[in-house]
C-alpha positions as CSV (number, residue, x, y, z in Angstrom):
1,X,0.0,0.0,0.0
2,X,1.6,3.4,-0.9
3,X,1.8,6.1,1.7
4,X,2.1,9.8,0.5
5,X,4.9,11.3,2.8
6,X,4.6,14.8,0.8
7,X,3.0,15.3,-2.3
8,X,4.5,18.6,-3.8
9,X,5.6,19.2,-7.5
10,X,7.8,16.6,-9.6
11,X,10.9,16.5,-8.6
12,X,14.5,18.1,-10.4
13,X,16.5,15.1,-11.9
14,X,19.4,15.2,-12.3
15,X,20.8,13.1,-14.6
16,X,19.4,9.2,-14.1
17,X,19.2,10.0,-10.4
18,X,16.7,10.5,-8.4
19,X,17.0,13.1,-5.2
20,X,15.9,10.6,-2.3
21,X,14.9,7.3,-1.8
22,X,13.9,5.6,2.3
23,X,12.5,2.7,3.0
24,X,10.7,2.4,6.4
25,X,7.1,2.4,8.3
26,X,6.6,0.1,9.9
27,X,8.8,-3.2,10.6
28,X,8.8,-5.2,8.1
29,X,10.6,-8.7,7.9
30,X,11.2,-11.7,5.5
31,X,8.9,-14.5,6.5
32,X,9.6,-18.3,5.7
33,X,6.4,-18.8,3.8
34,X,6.4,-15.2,2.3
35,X,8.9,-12.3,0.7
36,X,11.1,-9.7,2.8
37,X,9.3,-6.6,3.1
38,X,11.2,-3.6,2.1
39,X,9.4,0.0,2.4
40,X,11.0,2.6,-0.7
41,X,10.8,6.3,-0.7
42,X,10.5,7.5,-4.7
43,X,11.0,11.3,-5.7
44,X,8.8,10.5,-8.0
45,X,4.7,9.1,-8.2
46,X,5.5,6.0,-9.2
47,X,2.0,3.4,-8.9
48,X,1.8,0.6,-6.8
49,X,1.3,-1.8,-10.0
50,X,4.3,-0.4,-11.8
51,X,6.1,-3.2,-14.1
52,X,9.4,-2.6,-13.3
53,X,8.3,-2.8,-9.8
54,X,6.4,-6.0,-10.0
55,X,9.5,-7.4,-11.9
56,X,12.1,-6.6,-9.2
57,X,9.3,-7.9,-6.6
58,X,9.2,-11.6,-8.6
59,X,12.6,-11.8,-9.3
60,X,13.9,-10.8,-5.7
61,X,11.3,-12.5,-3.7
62,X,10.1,-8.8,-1.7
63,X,7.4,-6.8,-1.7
64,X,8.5,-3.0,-2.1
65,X,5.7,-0.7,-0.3
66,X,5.7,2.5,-1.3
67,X,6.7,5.9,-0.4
68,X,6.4,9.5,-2.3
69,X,8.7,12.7,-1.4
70,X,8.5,14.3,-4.8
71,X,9.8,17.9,-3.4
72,X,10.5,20.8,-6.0
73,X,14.1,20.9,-5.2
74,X,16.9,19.3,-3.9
75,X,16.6,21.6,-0.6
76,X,12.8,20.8,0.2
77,X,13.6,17.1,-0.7
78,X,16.6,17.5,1.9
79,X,13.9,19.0,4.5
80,X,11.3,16.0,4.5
81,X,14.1,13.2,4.5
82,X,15.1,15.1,7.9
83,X,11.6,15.3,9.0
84,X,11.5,11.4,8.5
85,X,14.3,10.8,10.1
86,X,13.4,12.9,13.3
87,X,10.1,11.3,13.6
88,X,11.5,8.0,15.3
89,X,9.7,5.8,12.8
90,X,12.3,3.3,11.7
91,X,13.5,4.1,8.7
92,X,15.3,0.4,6.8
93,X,17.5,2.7,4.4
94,X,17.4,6.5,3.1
95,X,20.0,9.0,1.7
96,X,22.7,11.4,3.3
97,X,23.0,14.4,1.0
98,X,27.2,14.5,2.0
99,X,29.4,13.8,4.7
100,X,28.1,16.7,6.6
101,X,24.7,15.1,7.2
102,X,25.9,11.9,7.2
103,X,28.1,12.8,10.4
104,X,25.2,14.2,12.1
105,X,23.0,11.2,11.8
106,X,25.9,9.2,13.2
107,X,26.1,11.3,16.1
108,X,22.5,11.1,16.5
109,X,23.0,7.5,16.5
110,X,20.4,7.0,14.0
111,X,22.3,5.2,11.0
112,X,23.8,1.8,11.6
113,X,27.7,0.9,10.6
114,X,28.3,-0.7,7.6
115,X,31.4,-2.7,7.5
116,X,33.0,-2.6,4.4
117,X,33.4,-6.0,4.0
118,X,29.4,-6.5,4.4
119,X,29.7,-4.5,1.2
120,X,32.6,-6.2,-0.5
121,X,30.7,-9.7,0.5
122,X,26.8,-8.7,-1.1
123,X,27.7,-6.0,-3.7
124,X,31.4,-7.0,-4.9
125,X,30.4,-5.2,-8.5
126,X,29.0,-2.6,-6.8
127,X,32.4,-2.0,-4.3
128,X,34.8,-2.7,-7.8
129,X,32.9,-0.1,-9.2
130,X,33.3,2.5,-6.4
131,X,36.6,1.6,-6.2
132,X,37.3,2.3,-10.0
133,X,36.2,5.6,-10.3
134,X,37.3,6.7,-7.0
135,X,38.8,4.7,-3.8
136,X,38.8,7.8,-2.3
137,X,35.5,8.0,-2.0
138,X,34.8,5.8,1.0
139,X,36.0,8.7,3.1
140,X,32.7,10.7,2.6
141,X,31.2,7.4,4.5
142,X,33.4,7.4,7.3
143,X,33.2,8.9,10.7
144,X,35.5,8.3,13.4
145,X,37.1,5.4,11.8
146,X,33.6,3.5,10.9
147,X,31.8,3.1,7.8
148,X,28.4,4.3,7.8
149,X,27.2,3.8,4.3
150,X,27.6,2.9,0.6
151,X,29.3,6.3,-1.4
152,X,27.2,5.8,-5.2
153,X,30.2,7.1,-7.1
154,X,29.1,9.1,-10.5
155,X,31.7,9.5,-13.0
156,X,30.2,11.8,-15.7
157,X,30.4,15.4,-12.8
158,X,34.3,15.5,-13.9
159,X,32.9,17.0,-17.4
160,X,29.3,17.9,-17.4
161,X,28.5,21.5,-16.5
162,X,28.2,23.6,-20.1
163,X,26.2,26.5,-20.9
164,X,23.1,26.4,-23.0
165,X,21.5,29.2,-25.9
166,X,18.9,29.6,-28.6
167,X,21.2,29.3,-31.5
168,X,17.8,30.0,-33.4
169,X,18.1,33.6,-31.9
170,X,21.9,33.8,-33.1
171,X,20.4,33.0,-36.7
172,X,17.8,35.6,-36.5
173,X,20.3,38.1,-35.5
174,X,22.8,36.9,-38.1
175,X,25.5,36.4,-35.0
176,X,27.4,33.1,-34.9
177,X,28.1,31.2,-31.3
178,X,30.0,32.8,-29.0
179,X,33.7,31.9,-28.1
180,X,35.3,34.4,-26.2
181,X,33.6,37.0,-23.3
182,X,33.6,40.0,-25.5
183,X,31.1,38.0,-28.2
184,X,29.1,36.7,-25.8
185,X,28.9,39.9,-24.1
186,X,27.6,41.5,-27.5
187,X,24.8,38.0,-27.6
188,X,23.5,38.7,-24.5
189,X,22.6,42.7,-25.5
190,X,21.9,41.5,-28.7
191,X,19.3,39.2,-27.3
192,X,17.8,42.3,-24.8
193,X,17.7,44.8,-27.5
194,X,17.6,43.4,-31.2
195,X,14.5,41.8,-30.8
196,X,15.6,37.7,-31.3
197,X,12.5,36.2,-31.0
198,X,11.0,38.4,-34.4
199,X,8.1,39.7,-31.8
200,X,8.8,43.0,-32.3
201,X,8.7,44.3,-28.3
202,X,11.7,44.0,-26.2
203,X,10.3,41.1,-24.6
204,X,13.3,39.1,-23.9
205,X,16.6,39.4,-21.8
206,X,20.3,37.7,-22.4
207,X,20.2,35.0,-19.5
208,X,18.8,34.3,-16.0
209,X,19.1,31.7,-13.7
210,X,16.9,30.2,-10.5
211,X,18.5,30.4,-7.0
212,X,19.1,27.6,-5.0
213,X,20.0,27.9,-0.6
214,X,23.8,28.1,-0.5
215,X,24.5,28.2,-4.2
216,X,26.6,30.7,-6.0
217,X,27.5,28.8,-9.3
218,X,24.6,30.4,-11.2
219,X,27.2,32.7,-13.6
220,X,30.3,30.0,-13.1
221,X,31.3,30.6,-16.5
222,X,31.5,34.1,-16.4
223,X,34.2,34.0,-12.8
224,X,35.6,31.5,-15.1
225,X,36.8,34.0,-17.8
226,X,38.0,35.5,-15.3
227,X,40.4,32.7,-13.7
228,X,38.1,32.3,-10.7
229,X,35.9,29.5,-9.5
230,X,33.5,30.4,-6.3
231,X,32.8,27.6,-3.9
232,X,35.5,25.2,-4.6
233,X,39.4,25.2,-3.5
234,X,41.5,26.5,-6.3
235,X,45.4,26.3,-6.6
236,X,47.0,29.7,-7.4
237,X,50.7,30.3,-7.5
238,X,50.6,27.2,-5.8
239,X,48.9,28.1,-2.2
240,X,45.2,26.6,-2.0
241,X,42.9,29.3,-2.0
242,X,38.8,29.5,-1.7
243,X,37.5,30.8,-5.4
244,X,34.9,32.6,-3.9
245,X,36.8,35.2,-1.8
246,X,39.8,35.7,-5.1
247,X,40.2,39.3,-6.6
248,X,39.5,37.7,-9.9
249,X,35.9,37.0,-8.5
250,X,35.2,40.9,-8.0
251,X,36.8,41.2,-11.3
252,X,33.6,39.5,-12.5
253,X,31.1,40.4,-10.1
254,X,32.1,44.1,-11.4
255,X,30.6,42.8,-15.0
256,X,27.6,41.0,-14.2
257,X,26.7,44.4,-11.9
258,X,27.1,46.2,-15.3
259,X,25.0,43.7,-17.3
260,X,22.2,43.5,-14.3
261,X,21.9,47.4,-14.1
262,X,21.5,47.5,-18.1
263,X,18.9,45.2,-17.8
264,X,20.7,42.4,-19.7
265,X,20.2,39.5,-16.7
266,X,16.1,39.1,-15.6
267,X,15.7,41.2,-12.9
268,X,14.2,38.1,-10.4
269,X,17.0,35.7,-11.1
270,X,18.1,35.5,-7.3
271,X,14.2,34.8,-6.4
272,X,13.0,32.6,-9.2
273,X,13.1,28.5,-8.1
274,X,13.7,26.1,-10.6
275,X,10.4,25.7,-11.5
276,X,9.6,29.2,-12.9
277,X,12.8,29.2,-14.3
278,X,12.2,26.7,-16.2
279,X,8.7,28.1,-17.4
280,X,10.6,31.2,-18.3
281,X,12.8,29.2,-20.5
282,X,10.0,27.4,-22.2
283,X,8.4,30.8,-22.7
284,X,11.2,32.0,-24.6
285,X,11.6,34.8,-22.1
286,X,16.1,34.7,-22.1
287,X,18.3,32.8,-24.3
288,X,21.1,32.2,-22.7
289,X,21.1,29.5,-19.5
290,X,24.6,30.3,-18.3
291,X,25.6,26.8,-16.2
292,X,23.5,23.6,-17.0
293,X,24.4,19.6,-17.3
294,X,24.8,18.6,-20.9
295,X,21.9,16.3,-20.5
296,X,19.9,18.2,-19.3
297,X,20.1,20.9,-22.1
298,X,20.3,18.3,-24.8
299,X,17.1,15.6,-26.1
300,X,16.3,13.0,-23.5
301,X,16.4,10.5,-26.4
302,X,20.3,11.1,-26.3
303,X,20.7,10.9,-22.6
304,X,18.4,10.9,-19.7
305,X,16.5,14.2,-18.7
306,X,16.1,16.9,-22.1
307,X,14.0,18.8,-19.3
308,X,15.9,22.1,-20.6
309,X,15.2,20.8,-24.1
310,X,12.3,18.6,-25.0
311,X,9.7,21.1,-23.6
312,X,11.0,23.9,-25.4
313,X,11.4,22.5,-28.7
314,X,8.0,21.1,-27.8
315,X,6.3,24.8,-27.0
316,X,8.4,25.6,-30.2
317,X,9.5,23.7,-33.1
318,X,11.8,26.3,-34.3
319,X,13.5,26.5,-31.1
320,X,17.1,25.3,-31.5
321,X,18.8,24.9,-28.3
322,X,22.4,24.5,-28.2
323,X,25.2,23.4,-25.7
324,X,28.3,25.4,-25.8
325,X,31.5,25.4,-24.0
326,X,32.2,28.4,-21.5
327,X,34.1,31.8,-23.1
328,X,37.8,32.7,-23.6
329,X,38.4,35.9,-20.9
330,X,40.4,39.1,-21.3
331,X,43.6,37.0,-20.1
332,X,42.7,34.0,-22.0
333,X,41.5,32.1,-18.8
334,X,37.9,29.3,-19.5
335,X,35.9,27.4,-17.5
336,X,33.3,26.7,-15.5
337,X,33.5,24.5,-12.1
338,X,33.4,20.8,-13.2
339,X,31.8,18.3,-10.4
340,X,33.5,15.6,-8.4
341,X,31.9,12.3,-7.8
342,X,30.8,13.0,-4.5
343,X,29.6,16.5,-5.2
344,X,25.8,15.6,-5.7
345,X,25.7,12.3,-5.4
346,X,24.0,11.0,-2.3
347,X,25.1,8.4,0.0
348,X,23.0,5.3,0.7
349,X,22.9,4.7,4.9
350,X,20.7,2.5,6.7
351,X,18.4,3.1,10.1
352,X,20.2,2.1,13.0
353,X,17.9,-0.5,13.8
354,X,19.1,-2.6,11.5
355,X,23.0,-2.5,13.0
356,X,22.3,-5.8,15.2
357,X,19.9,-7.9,12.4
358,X,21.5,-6.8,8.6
359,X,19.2,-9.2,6.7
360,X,17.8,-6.4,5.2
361,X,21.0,-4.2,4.3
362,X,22.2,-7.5,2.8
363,X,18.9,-7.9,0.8
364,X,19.4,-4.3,-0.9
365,X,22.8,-4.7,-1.5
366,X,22.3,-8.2,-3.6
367,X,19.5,-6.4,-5.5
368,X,21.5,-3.3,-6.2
369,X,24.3,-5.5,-7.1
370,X,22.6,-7.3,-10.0
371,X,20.4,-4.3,-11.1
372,X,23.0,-2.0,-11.8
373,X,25.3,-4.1,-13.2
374,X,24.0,-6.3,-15.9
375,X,22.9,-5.5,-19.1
376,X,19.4,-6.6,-18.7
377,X,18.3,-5.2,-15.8
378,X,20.2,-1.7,-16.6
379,X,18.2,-1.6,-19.8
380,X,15.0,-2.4,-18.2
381,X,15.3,-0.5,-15.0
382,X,15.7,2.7,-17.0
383,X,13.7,2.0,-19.9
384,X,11.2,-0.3,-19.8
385,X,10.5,-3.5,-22.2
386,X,11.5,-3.9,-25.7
387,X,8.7,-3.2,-27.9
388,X,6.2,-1.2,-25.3
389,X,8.2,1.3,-23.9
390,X,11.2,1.9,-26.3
391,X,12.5,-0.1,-29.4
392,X,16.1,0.1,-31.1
393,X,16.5,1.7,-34.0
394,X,18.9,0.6,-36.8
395,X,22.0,1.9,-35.2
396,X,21.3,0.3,-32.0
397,X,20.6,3.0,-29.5
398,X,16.8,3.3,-28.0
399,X,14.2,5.4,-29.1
400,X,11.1,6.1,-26.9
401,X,7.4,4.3,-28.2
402,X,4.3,7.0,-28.0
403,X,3.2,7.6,-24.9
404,X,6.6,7.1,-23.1
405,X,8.3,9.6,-24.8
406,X,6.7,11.7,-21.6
407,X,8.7,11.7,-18.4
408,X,5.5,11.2,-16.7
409,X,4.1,7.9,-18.7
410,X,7.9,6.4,-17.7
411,X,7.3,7.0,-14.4
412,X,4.2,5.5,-14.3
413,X,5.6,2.5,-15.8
414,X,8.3,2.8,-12.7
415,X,11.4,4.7,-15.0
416,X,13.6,7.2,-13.2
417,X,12.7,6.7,-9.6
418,X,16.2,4.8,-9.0
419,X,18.4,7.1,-6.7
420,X,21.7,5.2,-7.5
421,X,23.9,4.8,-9.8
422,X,24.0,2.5,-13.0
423,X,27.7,1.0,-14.0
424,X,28.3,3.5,-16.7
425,X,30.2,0.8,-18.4
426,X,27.7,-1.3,-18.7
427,X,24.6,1.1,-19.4
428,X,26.2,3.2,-21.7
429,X,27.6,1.1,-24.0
430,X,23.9,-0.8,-24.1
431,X,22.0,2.3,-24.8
432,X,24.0,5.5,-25.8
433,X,25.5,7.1,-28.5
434,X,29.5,7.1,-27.0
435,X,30.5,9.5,-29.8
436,X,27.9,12.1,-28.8
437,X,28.5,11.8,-25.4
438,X,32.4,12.3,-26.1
439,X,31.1,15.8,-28.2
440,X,29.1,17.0,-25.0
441,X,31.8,16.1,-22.7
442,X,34.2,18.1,-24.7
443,X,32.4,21.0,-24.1
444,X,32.2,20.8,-20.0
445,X,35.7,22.7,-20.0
446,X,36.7,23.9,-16.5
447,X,38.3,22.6,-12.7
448,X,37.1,20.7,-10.2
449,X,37.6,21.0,-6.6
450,X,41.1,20.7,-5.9
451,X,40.8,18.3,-2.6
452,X,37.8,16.6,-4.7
453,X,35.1,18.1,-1.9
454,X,37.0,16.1,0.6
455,X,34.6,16.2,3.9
456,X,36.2,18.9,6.0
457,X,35.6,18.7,10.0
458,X,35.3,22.4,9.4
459,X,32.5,22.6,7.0
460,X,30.4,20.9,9.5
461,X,31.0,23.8,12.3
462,X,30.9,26.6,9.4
463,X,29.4,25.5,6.3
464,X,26.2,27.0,6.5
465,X,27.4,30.3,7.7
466,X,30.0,30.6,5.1
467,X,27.0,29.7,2.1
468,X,24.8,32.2,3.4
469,X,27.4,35.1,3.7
470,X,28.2,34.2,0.5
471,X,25.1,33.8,-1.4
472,X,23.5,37.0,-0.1
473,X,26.7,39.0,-0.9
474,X,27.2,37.5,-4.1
475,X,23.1,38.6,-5.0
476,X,23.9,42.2,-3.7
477,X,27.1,42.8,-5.5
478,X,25.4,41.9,-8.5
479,X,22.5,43.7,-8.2
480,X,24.3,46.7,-6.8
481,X,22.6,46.5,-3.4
482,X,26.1,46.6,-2.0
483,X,29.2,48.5,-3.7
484,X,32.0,46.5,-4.8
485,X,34.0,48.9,-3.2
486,X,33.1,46.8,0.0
487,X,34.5,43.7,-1.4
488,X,37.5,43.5,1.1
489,X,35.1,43.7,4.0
490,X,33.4,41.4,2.8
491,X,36.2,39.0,2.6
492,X,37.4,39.5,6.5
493,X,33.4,38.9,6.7
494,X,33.7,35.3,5.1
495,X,37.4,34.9,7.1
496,X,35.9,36.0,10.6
497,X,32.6,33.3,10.4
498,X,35.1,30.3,9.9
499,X,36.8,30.7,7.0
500,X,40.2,30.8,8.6
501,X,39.6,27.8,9.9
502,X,37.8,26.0,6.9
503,X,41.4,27.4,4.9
504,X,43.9,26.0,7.3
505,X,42.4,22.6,7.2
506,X,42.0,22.5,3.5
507,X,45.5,23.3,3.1
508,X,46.7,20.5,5.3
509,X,44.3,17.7,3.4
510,X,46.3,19.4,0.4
511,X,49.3,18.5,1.4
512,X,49.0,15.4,2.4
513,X,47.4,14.8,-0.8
514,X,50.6,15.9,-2.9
């Protein structure tokens, strides 16, 4: 029977994975006439009678009740897991967003250890795999010498953030794609003022973005240009530094203050959520969407979401969006922060009711293990049967079958609601195009964080100070609610909440990195 935990809007994918996933309610127990009972939290409404559910439920011998958190955002999503958490109902298995929360339910003493060789022993494909793209990652799992969880490593953030533009507007205004950060300066007043969209009003602005709690990256590849990378550790003359708090940054915080006060950014950028964002972009109402994922702003039928493209080329046919790699700057520095494999991928940790009787932690584990990495059960998992949902065309890649070329008919059939990982290996090479995914990648120029987001004791004191001083400075240099001319108090601001002590730590995990 499925219980609604919140019923909101659909939930933001990104990429093939879903934002949060629990199983719990009540206890629930294998039975020797009967299957193991395992209670799952989907971002997404998927139906009781799903068949992809019914298939894993036959094949596994359990019965998967269901559970709905399909928040708006990654933040509201983060909110109701910690509601669920706190409520004292056992909880089998659920998500830690990063090391931060995953500490803190530790500490709580409401997430069971999970020897790694538990892991090794049900999921060895699963461990391999981990272990391949990055053996550091178990680290983001530990606290205080114990493993808490399984780390879902995700090898496509290294290369995936690009920007995104109506290259149908560039053809109406005779310009060609931008390169460096002069031309795409002249795009984005072209796009204000020279009417791109043939309406003839000045209806339209250069670019926008949505803000999200603690997030700064919405104009990464414009500090880019500019040699300067907010909210990761960069290496400069070889000393660590914090992109955020660099000269360079002002350098380009002093630009997009002149773009916002000539009207070329919409006005409500810093107030818009993702949702009305995206409506905007559907409308046609900017043409530029200045830090994206590849798949995201490219066709689903390539690779997974298309929720930046589908719809629009669906509300207009002669829409033409196109990915592009970030500008050249004045000093010939490009590129816009890149993403580590623990950056946004969760962390799978179980209640810690199950620490003294792991049936159930072993039963996930052997499922995961064989879903994720065979051929069969990749394909199907993600896309349904042969000949209902999708069907190969001649060069062997998948094409959707009317109705489930709809995000919402897949999801009905049980698509998209996995919140870990596939075996890239494996999947891609059964379903994708490798040469167009090698042409997007190409495109995601730019760093990532130079200690790879390692899980800093200091972030957990100071994080959330240091995100909030930074977003609502970042919003008010742009909009020129603050001068720039206070940018060096604003620094000692950052320094004096923790910074200091978030540097000095972050240079010592450096070094003992080189």
């Amino acid at each position: 029977m499925k219980k609604m935990v919140a019923v909101l809007t659909a939930a933001l994918m990104l990429g093939p994975v879903g934002l949060a996933f629990a199983a719990g309610g009540q206890e629930a127990a294998s039975t020797p006439d009967g299957p193991m009972e395992l209670t799952v939290l989907y971002t997404y409404d998927i139906p009781d009678d799903a068949p992809i559910t019914r298939r894993i439920e036959e094949h596994f011998n359990v019965r998967l009740n269901t559970l709905n958190n399909a928040a708006p955002n990654r933040a509201e999503n983060i909110q109701v897991l910690q509601l669920l958490v706190a409520s004292g109902d056992p909880i089998d298995a659920f998500i830690a967003y990063d090391h931060n929360m995953l500490r803190r339910f530790a500490e709580q003493g409401v997430i069971a250890e999970v020897p790694i060789e538990l892991i090794r022993e049900e999921a060895p494909r699963m461990y391999a795999y981990v272990n391949q793209i990055d053996p550091n990652a178990w680290a983001f799992t530990n606290v205080d010498g114990k493993n808490y969880g399984f780390p879902t490593a995700w090898p496509l953030g290294d290369a995936s953030r690009v920007m995104s533009i109506r290259a149908d507007w560039l053809d109406n205004l005779g310009m060609d794609i931008p390169t460096t950060l002069d031309e795409l300066e002249a795009v984005l007043y072209a796009f204000r003022n020279d009417d791109p969209n043939q309406s003839g009003a000045r209806d339209t602005y250069g670019m926008s973005f949505y803000q999200t709690p603690g997030n700064i990256q919405m104009f990464a590849p414009i500090y880019g240009a500019f040699g300067a990378h907010p909210q990761i550790f960069q290496v400069k003359d070889g000393e660590l530094v914090w992109g955020s708090i660099l000269p360079e940054t002002k350098e380009a915080l002093t630009l997009l203050n002149k773009w916002y006060t000539d009207g070329i950014i919409d006005p409500s950028f810093f107030v818009d959520n993702i949702n009305v964002f995206r409506e905007k972009w559907y409308a046609g109402n900017f043409g530029l969407i200045p830090d994206t994922w590849w798949w995201t702003a490219g066709p689903s039928e390539m690779y997974f979401s298309g929720q930046f493209y589908d719809p629009l080329v669906q509300a207009n046919p002669d829409a033409r969006p196109l990915t592009i790699p970030p500008p050249v700057g004045p000093r010939g520095d490009q590129g816009m922060r890149q993403r580590t494999v623990m950056e946004v991928i969760p962390m799978i940790v179980f209640g810690s009711h199950l620490e003294n009787d792991d049936a159930k932690i072993r039963k996930w584990f052997n499922i995961w293990d064989e879903l994720l990495n065979t051929e069969e059960w990749s394909v199907f998992i993600y896309h349904g049967d042969e000949g209902i949902t999708y069907e190969r065309r001649d060069d062997g890649f998948l094409e959707w079958i009317p109705p489930y070329d709809t995000f919402e008919k897949r999801a009905e059939y049980g698509m998209n609601y996995f919140p870990w990982v596939p075996n890239y290996d494996i999947y891609d090479t059964a379903t994708k195009d490798g040469d167009w995914i090698a042409q997007e990648r190409a495109k995601a120029i730019g760093p990532m964080d130079a200690i790879s987001g390692y899980p800093l004791r200091a972030w957990g004191e100071y994080k959330v100070a240091l995100d909030t001083i930074e977003e609502q400075n970042f919003i008010r240099f742009i909009t020129g609610a603050r001068p720039l001319s206070q940018w060096d108090q604003f620094v000692e601001e950052w320094m004096n909440a923790g910074g200091r002590q978030v540097l000095e730590e972050a240079r010592q995990v450096y070094a003992q990195m080189q």
